[in-house]
C-alpha positions in Angstrom: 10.9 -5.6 -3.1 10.3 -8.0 0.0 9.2 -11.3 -0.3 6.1 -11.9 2.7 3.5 -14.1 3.5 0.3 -12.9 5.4 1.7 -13.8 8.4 5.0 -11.7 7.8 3.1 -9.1 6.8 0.9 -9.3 9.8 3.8 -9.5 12.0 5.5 -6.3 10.4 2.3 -4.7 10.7 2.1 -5.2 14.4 5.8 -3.7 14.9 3.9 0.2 12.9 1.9 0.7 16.0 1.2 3.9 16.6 1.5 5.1 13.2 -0.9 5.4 10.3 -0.1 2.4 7.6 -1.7 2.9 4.6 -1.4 -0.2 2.6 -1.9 0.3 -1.0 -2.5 -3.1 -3.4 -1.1 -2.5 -7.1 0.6 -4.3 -9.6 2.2 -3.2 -12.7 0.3 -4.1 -15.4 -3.0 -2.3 -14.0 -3.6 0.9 -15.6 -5.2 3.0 -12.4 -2.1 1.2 -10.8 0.2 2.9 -13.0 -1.8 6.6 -12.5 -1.8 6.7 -8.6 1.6 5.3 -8.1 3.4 9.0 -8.6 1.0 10.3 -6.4 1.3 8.0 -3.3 4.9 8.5 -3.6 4.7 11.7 -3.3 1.7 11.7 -0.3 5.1 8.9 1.2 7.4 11.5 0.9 5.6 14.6 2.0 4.7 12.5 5.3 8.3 11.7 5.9 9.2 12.4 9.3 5.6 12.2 10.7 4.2 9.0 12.3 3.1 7.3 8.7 4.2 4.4 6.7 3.0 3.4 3.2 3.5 -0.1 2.2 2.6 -1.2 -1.4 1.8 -4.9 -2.0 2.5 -6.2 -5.5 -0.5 -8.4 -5.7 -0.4 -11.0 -8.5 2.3 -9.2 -10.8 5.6 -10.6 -11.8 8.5 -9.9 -9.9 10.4 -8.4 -12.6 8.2 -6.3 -14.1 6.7 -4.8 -10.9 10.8 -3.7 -10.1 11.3 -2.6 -13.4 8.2 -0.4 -12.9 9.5 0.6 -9.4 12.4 1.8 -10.1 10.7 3.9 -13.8 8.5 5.4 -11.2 10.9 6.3 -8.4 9.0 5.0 -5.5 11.0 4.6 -2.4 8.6 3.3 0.1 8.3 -0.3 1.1 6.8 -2.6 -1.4 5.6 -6.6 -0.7 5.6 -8.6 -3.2 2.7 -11.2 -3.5 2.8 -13.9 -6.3 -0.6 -15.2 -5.6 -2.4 -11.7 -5.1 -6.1 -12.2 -5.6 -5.9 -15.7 -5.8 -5.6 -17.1 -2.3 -2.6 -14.1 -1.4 -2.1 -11.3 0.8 -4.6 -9.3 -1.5 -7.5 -11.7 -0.9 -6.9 -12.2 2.6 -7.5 -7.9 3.0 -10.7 -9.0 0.7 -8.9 -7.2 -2.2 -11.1 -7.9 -5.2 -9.8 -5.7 -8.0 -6.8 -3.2 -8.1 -5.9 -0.9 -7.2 -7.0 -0.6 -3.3 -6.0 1.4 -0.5 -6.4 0.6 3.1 -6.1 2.4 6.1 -4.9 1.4 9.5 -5.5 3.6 12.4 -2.4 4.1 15.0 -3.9 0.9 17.2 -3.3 -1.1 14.5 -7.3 -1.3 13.6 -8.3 -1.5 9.5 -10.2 2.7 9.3 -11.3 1.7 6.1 -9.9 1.3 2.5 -10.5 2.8 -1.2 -11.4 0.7 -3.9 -10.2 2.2 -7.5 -7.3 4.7 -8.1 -7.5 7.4 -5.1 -6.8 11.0 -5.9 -4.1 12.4 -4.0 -6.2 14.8 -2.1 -8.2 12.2 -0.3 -5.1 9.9 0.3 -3.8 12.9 2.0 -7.7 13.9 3.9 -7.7 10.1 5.0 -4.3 10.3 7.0 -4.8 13.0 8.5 -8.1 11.9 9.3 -6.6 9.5 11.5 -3.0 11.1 12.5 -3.2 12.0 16.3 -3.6 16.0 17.1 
């Protein structure tokens, strides 16, 4: 897990131009959390290879437990954690109100919309491909 502030993440957002990000807000003591999390990491490793990147953002979790639950679940994509979540973190600076949530950035870098709640892995999946290029 990666330690970042809004601005890091900003900054490392700025350098996925030109791919679909989806950003996906967690943390492991949320039960939806807990449900999708096997299914983004598969939609991650199915889209391997193509222009996609899937970042999680730990929001409001502790450290330890959100790595212990990392590793349990096998996810290998990039994960952020953020200690102060929906209280004044990265989380509430993408107006994250409850967890989990999914957003979307389009290849320009532009926010094409987010999912509030667990999202089943068949819209994950209709949502990037919604906005990979033909």
């Amino acid at each position: 897990m990666i330690d970042r502030t809004a601005g890091q993440l900003d900054a490392d957002l700025a350098g996925l131009h030109g791919r679909v990000v989806v950003l996906n807000f967690w943390a492991s003591w949320c039960g939806p959390c807990k449900e999708e999390m096997p299914a983004i990491q598969r939609v991650a490793g199915d889209y391997a290879g193509r222009p996609v990147t899937v970042i999680g953002v730990d929001a409001g979790d502790v450290r330890s437990d959100a790595a212990a639950f990392l590793t349990r679940t096998g996810v290998t994509f990039p994960t952020v954690f953020d200690p102060k979540g929906l209280q004044g973190g990265i989380a509430s600076q993408w107006s994250v109100t409850g967890l989990p949530q999914t957003w979307f950035l389009a290849p320009d870098g532009s926010r094409a919309g987010r999912h509030a709640g667990a999202i089943p892995e068949a819209e994950l999946r209709r949502r990037i491909d919604e906005l990979l290029p033909s």
